[in-house]
Phi, psi and omega in degrees: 000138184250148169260112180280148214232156190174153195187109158236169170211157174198175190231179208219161163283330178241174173304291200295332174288346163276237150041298186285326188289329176294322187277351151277329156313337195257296180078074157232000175322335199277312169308135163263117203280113155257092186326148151222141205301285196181043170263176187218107190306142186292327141293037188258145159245170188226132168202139167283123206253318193092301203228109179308117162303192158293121210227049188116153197269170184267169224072342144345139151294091156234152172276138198233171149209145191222112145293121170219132189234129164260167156180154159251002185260335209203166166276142191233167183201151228207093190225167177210122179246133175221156179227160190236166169242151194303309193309346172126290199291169163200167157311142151241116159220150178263164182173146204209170169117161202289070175227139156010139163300324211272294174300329181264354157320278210292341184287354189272305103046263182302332173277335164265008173271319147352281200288327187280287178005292183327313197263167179254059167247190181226105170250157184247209236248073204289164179198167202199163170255137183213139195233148163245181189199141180226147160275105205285274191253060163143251157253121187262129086341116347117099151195157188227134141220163177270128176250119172278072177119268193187155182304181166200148206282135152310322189255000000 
């Protein structure tokens, strides 16, 4: 399975319309996002893609972890880190919020050295994406995700 790293931001009149415009900067706009916490299948590959190719019709499911940050006050950020282990599985962790890009790297960072501790795996080198966002004209929105595989129907 391959796992894609994608990542948008924008700024909007509203939250949800800010929010749809980042996930079109992303080109996951058309998908119903199905969250899943942050594990990474041993048979996965994981690459930062930026801009999602076509992954499937629209309305589709894709499975996600999702970083997202909103404001209508302030610049947000967005980060997602991930690690793989010689064993094959890895980590996904997230973290968002109205901070500096630099600050929200590392708590995503500290959080996934944290979730590697937990496991008896051999991890190699984590590496991560981090997106800001300012509200030019309305709201702005922040977002990075791991997208898993390709859509799939919901029923």
């Amino acid at each position: 399975m391959e796992i894609r790293i994608v990542h948008g931001t924008a700024s909007a009149p509203t939250e949800m319309s800010s929010y749809d415009a980042a996930l079109a900067a992303a080109n996951v706009h058309n998908y119903n996002l199905v969250p899943v916490s942050s594990v990474i299948p041993a048979d996965a590959s994981v690459e930062a893609v930026g801009t999602a190719p076509d992954l499937g019709p629209v309305g589709y499911g894709l499975t996600v972890v999702q970083a997202c940050a909103t404001s209508a006050d302030e610049p947000v950020s967005a980060a997602l880190a991930w690690i793989e282990s010689e064993e094959g599985p890895g980590l996904f962790y997230e973290a968002a919020g109205a901070e500096p890009p630099e600050r929200v790297r590392e708590r995503a960072e500290r959080g996934l050295e944290a979730g590697a501790e937990l496991r008896e795996w051999t991890f190699g080198e984590g590496e991560s994406v981090v997106r800001r966002a300012a509200p030019d004209e309305g709201v702005a929105t922040a977002v990075v995700l791991a997208v898993y595989g390709r859509g799939r129907p919901l029923w």
